[in-house]
N, C-alpha and C positions, 0 to 999 in steps of 0.2 A: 549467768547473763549470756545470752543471746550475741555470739561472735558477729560482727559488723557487716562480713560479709555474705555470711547467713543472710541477714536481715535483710542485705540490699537484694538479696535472691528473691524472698520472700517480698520484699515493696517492689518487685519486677513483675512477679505472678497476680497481685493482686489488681496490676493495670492490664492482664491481658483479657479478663471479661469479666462481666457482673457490673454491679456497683458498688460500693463502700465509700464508708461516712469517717474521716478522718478528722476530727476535732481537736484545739489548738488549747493545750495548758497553757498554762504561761508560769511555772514554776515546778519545780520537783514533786510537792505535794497535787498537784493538779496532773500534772503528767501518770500521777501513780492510782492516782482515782480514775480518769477514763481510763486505762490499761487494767482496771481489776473490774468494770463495767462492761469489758468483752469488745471494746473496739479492736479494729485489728493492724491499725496504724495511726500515728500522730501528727499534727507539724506543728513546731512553735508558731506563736504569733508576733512579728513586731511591734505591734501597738501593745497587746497584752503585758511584755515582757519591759517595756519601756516603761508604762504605768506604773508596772512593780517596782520601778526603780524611782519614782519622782520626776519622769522623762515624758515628753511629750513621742509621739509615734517617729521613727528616723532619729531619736535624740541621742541613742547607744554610739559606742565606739566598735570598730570591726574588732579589737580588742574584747571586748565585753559580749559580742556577739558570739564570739568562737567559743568563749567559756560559759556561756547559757547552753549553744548547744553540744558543747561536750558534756556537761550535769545532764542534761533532759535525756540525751540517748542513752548515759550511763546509766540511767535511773529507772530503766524501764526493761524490758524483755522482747517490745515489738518495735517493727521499725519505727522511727521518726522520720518527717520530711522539712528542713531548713525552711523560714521564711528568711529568703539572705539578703531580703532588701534589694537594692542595685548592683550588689556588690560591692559595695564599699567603694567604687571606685568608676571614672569615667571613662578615662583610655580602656580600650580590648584589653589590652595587654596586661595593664593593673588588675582589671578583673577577671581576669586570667588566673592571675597570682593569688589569690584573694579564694578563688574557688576551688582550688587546689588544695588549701590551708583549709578550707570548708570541710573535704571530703577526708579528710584525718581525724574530723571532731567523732565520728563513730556512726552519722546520722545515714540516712538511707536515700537520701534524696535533697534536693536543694531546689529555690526558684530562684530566677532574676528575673525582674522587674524592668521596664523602660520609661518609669515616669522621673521625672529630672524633680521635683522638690519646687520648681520655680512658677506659680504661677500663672506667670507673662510667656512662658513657655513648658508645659507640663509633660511634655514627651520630647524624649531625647528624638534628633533625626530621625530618618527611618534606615538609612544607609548604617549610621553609627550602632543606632539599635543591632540590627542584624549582626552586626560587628561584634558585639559586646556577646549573643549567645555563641555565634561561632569558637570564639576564645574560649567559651566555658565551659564545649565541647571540647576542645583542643586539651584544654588542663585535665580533665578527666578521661577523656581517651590517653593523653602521657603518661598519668598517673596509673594508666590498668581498674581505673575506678570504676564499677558498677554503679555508682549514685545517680541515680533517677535525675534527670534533669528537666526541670519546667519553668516554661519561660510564659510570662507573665507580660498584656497588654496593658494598662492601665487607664486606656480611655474615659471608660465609664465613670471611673471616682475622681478624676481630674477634672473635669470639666470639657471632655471631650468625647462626650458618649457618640460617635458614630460608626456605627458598624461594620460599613464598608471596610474604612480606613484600620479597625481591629482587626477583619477578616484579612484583610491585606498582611497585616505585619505580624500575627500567629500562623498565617501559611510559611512566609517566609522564614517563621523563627522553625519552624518542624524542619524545612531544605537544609535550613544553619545545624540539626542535629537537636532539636530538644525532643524528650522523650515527650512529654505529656504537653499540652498546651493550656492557659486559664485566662480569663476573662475577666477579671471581680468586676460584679457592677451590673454583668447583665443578669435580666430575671423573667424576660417574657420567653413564654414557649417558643416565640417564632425566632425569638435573637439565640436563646439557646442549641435551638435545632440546626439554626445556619451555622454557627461557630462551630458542633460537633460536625456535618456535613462538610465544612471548611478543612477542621480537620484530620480527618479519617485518611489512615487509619491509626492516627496517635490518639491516646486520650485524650478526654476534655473534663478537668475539676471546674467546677461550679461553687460560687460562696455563697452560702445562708445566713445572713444575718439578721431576718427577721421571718417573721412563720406567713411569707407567699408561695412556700411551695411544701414538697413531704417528699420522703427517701423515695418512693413509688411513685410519683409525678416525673422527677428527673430519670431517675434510672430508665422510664417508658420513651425520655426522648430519647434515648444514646448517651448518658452522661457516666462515666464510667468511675468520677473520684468527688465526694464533695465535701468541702472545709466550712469552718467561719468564722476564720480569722479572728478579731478581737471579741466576736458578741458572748461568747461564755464568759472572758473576763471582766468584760461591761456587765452579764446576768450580775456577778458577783459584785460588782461596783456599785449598782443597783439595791443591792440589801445592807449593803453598808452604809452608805449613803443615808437611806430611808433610815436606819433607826441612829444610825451616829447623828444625824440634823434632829431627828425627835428629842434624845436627849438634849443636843446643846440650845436649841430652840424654845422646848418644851417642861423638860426636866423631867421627862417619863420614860420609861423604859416598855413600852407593848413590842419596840420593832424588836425587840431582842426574844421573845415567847416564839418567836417561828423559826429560831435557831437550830440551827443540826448540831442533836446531847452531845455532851462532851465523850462521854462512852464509846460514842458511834465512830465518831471521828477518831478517836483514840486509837478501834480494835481496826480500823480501817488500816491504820499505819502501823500497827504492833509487827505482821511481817516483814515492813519492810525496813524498819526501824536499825539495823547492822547496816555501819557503813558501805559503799559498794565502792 
């Protein structure tokens, strides 16, 4: 296994040019299958990881958080990147504390987010936001930590898609110290290209969650990291789904004939099969 701070060297090089496609397990066995597929870094997914547990997306405890991403990084040989939610926590200073605790699970990177959970108001302040990556630079500069830091706008999936106000509060989070900057949500060339242009010269991850773009489309705007978050474990939700409703519904078994052989999947996990 690939020493931590190795890795974090390694998830530091891989933002300083190109592009790379960093897709989100959401369990040990899924973590070990894209890393034997030749990706060259990972990041959990919150929704992904919650599903697995009977959770709707934000349903984990920072308890439960810390020990998914200590198994995922364990479990692997290339870096991981934290989906760390808000941070568990509102005050700077809690998330402070919080991301500190983060950068000991072994992973190579972390985001915080600035969407509040609420509706009637879906983005924390812009003051407070700021506030929140500042602290989370501050915990990892005390710490001596190398963890990639990316701080995360939320407009777009909240119900606040406008761009100005995202470009606004990812410049300000890059001043606050986040290494990488992400947007979920936007997908046109032209929002993509101002949020890289915004802000350069940190990078800019981009989320795929559905097929409007290709690794060669982004990477020609400037986009130098792209995730997608929960859509491989929704792929997966998806085939289960179709033939678990077939049989209860129908009492037939076709959706189960397009299954991956049991063989396959077996010699898949045979190396890694020893504890770690």
């Amino acid at each position: 296994m690939t020493e931590s701070p190795d890795r974090c060297r390694a998830f530091r090089r891989l933002h300083e040019a190109g592009c790379f496609v960093m897709p989100n397990p959401w369990d040990l066995g899924s973590a070990r299958v894209l890393a034997q597929l030749g990706f060259p870094a990972l990041a959990t997914t919150s929704a992904g990881f919650a599903w697995s547990m009977g959770r709707v997306d934000n349903g984990v405890t920072l308890a439960e958080a810390l020990s998914h991403m200590r198994a995922v990084a364990g479990s692997v040989d290339i870096p991981v990147n934290a989906d760390f939610e808000g941070g568990f926590a509102i005050a700077p200073e809690a998330v402070g504390v919080n991301v500190a605790a983060a950068a000991n699970t072994g992973v190579a990177g972390l985001s915080i987010e600035d969407s509040t959970g609420d509706p009637s108001k879906p983005l924390f302040d812009f003051a407070l936001s700021v506030e929140r990556i500042r602290a989370a630079r501050a915990a990892l500069d005390t710490s001596a930590s190398s963890v990639v830091l990316t701080a995360r706008s939320e407009g777009f999936i909240v119900g606040r898609p406008d761009l100005d106000e995202t470009v606004r509060r990812l410049t300000a989070y890059a001043e606050a110290g986040a290494d990488c900057l992400y947007a979920p949500g936007i997908r046109t060339a032209a929002e993509v290209v101002e949020v890289v242009h915004a802000a350069a010269p940190r990078p800019v991850n981009v989320l795929v969650g559905s097929a409007f773009t290709t690794v060669e489309e982004l990477a020609a705007l400037g986009v130098r990291r792209i995730s997608v978050g929960g859509a491989l474990a929704r792929a997966a939700w998806a085939g289960f789904l179709t033939a678990a409703t077939e049989i209860a519904e129908q009492g037939t078994f076709g959706g189960l004939g397009g299954a991956t052989p049991f063989a396959e999947l077996n010699q898949r996990f045979a190396a890694d099969s020893s504890p770690r």
